[in-house]
N, C-alpha and C positions, 0 to 999 in steps of 0.2 A: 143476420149476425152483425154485430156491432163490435167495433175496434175500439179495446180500450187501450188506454196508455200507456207507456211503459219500452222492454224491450225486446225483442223476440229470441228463442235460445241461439240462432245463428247468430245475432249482435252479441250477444253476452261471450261466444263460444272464440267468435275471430276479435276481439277486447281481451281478452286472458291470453291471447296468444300471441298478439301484439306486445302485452303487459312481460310476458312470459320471454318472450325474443331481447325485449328491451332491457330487462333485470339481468338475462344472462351475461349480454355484454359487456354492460357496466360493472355486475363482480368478476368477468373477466379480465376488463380494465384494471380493476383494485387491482388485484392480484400479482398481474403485472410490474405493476408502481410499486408492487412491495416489494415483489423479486428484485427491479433494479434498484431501490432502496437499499439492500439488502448487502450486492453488489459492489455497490458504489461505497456501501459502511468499509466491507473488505478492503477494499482496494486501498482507502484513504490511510487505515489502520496500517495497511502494509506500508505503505510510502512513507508516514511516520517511524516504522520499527525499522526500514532500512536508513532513515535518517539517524535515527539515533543509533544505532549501531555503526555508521559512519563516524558519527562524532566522538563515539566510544574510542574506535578502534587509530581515532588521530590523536584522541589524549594519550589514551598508550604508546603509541608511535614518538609523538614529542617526552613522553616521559622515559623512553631509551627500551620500551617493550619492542623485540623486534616481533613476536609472534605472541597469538594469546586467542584465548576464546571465554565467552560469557554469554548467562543470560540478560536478556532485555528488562529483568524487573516488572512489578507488580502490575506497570501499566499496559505490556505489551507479553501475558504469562507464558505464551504458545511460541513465543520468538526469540532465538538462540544467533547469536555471531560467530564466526572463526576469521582471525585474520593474519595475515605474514607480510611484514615487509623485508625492503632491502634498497641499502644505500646505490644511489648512483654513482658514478661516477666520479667518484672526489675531490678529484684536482677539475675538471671542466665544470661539475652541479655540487658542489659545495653544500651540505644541509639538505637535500634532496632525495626524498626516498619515494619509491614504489610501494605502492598501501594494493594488497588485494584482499576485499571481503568479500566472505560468503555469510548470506543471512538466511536461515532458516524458519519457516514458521508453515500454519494451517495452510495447504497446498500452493505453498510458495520455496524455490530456494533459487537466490538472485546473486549473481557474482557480482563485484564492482572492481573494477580498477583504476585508482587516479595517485594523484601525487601530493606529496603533503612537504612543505618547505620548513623546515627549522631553524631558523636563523641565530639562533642560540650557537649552534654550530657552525659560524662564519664567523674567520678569525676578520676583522674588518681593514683589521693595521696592514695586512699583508692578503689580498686578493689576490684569488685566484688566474684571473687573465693579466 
């Protein structure tokens, strides 16, 4: 009996399984990459729509809105604001208010509290201290 060339079915059988192991992991990997692609889109998207709803919610603040709600527009269609302020302490913070928003959107809803200065409202002739 004469050996001709080539492969035997046990080489062909443990090569497909090899082949087989190898391909799994790598569409596993993609897969992966996409989900946190995916992820990372979210999260970026949110961090913008609480940005601008921030900034919303200080234009109205300086423009004498003590409370107001709206949506985010065409860029951000899933993401809605609410926000309430209130003057500090008038005679000590002069122009000084409490901003609290809530921003709503696809399984996010983020409260913020910070402070927003108006200095439009500082008499400058006659200071406060």
């Amino acid at each position: 009996m004469t050996r001709r060339g080539g492969f035997t079915l046990i080489e062909v059988v443990v090569a497909l399984a090899v082949l087989g192991v190898g391909l799994t992991i790598l569409i596993e990997s993609h897969y992966a990459t996409v989900r946190l692609f995916v992820q990372a889109e979210e999260q970026a998207t949110a961090r913008m729509a609480v940005g601008q709803a921030v900034s919303q919610a200080e234009l109205e603040v300086l423009s004498g809105k003590a409370s107001g709600k709206g949506e985010l527009g065409a860029r951000f269609p899933d993401y809605s604001y609410e926000f309430s302020s209130k003057a500090r302490d008038k005679k000590e913070n002069p122009g000084l208010f409490e901003v609290e928003v809530t921003v709503r959107g696809p399984e996010l809803e983020k409260k913020l509290q910070y402070l927003v200065y108006d200095g439009a409202q500082v008499d400058v002739g006659n200071p406060a201290r």
